[in-house]
C-alpha positions in Angstrom: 131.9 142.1 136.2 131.1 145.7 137.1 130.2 146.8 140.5 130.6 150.4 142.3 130.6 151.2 145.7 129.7 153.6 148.7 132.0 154.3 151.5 130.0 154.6 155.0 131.8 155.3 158.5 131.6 151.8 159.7 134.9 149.4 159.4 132.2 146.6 158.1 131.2 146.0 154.2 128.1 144.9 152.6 128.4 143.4 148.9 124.8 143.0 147.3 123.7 140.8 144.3 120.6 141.7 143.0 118.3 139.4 141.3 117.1 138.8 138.0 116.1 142.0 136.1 117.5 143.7 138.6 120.9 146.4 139.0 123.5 147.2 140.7 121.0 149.8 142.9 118.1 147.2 143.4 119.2 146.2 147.0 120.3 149.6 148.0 117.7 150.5 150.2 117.7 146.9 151.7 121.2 147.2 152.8 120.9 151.0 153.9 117.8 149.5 156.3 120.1 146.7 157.8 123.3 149.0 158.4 123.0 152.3 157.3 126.6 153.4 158.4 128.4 150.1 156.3 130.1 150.3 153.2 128.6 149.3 149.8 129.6 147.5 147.4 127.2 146.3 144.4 127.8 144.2 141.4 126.1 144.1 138.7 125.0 140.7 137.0 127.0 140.5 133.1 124.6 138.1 131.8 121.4 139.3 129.9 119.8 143.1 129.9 117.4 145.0 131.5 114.6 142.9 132.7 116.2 139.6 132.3 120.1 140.5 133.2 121.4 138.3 135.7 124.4 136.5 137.2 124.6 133.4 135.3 122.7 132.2 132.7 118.5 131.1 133.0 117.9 127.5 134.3 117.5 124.6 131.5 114.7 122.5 132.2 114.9 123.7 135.8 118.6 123.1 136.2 121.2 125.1 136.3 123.7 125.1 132.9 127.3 124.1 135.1 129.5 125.1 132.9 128.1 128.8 132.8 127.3 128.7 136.2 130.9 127.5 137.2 132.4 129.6 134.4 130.7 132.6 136.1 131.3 131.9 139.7 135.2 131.9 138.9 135.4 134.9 136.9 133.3 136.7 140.1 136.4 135.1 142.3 139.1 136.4 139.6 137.2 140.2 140.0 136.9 139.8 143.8 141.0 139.1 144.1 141.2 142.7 143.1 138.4 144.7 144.7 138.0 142.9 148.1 138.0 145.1 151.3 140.9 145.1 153.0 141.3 145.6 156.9 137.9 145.6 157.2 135.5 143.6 160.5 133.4 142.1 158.6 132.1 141.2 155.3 128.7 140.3 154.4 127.4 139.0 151.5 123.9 139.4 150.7 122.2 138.3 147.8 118.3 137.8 146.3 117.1 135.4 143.8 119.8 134.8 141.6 121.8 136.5 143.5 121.6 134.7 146.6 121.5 131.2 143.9 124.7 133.1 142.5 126.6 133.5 146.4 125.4 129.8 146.6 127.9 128.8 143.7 130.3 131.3 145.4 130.2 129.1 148.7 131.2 125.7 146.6 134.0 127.4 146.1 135.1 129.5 148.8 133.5 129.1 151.6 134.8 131.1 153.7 135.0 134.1 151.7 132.8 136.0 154.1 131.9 136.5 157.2 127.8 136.6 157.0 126.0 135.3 154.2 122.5 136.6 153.8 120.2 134.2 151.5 116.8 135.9 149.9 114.7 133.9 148.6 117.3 131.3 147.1 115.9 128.2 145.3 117.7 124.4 145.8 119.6 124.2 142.2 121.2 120.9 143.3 124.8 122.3 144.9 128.0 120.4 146.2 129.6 121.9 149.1 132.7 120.1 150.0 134.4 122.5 152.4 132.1 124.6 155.0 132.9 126.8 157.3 131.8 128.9 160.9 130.4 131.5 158.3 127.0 132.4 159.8 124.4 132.3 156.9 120.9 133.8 157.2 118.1 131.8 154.5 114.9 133.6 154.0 112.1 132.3 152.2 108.5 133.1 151.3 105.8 130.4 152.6 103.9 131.4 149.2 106.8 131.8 147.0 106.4 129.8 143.8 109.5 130.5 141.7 111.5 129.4 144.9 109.6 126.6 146.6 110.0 127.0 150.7 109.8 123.5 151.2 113.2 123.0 148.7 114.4 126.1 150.5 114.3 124.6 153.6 116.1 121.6 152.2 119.2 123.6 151.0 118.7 125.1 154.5 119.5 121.3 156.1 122.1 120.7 153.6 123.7 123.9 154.1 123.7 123.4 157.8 126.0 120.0 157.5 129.1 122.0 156.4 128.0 125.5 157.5 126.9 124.8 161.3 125.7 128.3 162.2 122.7 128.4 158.8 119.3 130.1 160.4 116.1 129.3 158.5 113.4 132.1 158.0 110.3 131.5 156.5 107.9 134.9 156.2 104.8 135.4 155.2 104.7 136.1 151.5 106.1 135.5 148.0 108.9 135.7 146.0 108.6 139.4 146.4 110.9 141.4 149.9 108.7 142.2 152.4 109.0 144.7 155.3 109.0 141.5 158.2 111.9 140.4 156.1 113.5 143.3 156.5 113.0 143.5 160.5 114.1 140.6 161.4 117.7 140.7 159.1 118.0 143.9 160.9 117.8 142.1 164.4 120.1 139.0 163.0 122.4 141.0 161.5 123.1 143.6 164.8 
């Protein structure tokens, strides 16, 4: 999995996963309006090109493929053995789309590999979490969004919240799409 990163001044760490068609600069400007001052680090979905690369392969029949999935989710742990911040305050993970459905697959199976979990737009692809954590994890979802319906959203929000106590909901209004409001209020969350 290739990533690159960005130092900043601040003892803290943001690690992005864009979405689908996106790259490893898509959520740049996101993460430099939450914390300008953090360190960056950006991966880069292996899976696809261009327009449809992403971090594990497209749904079948509106489920995910598990073996990929899994498959993909333990070479990103493998990778992140070797380039994790060390010595650092905090971590944050923040992902959008299949990105943040990616980090979801990430939390199965380690979750408590950060300390902040930021969720974008995330749709409910049927996950098992057996462990949890204190992990706080921000969900944000689009009351109009129809690739990730809110109302599912808000279900992995509840289900979520059984093994990771400290999940906040935030529906905005809009679509699938990052809007500004978004933006605001992961800035105040995330202070």
């Amino acid at each position: 999995m290739d990533y690159f990163s960005i130092d900043g001044p601040l003892n803290e760490w943001i690690v992005l996963f864009h979405g689908t068609g996106g790259n490893e600069f898509s959520l740049l400007q996101i993460a430099g309006d939450i914390e300008p001052n953090a360190n960056i680090l950006s991966l880069i979905g292996n899976v696809g090109s261009r327009e449809s690369r992403r971090f594990f392969s497209p749904l079948e029949n509106g489920k995910l493929i598990r073996t990929d999935f899994n498959e993909r989710v333990e070479e990103f742990l493998t990778t992140w053995h070797h380039i994790k911040p060390t010595n650092t305050e905090k971590i944050t993970f923040l992902g959008y789309s299949n990105g943040a459905n990616f980090i979801l697959g990430i939390l199965e199976k380690a979750p408590e590999i950060a300390d902040c979990i930021v969720l974008m737009h995330p749709a409910n692809l049927g996950y098992t979490f057996e462990g949890g954590s204190n992990v706080q994890i921000y969900i944000t979802a689009g009351s109009m969004d129809t690739l990730a319906i809110p109302g599912d959203t808000m279900k992995l929000s509840k289900q979520l919240e059984q093994h990771f106590p400290n999940t906040t909901f935030k529906l905005v209004d809009s679509g699938h799409e990052v809007r500004d409001i978004e933006i605001d209020y992961l800035r105040k969350v995330l202070k």
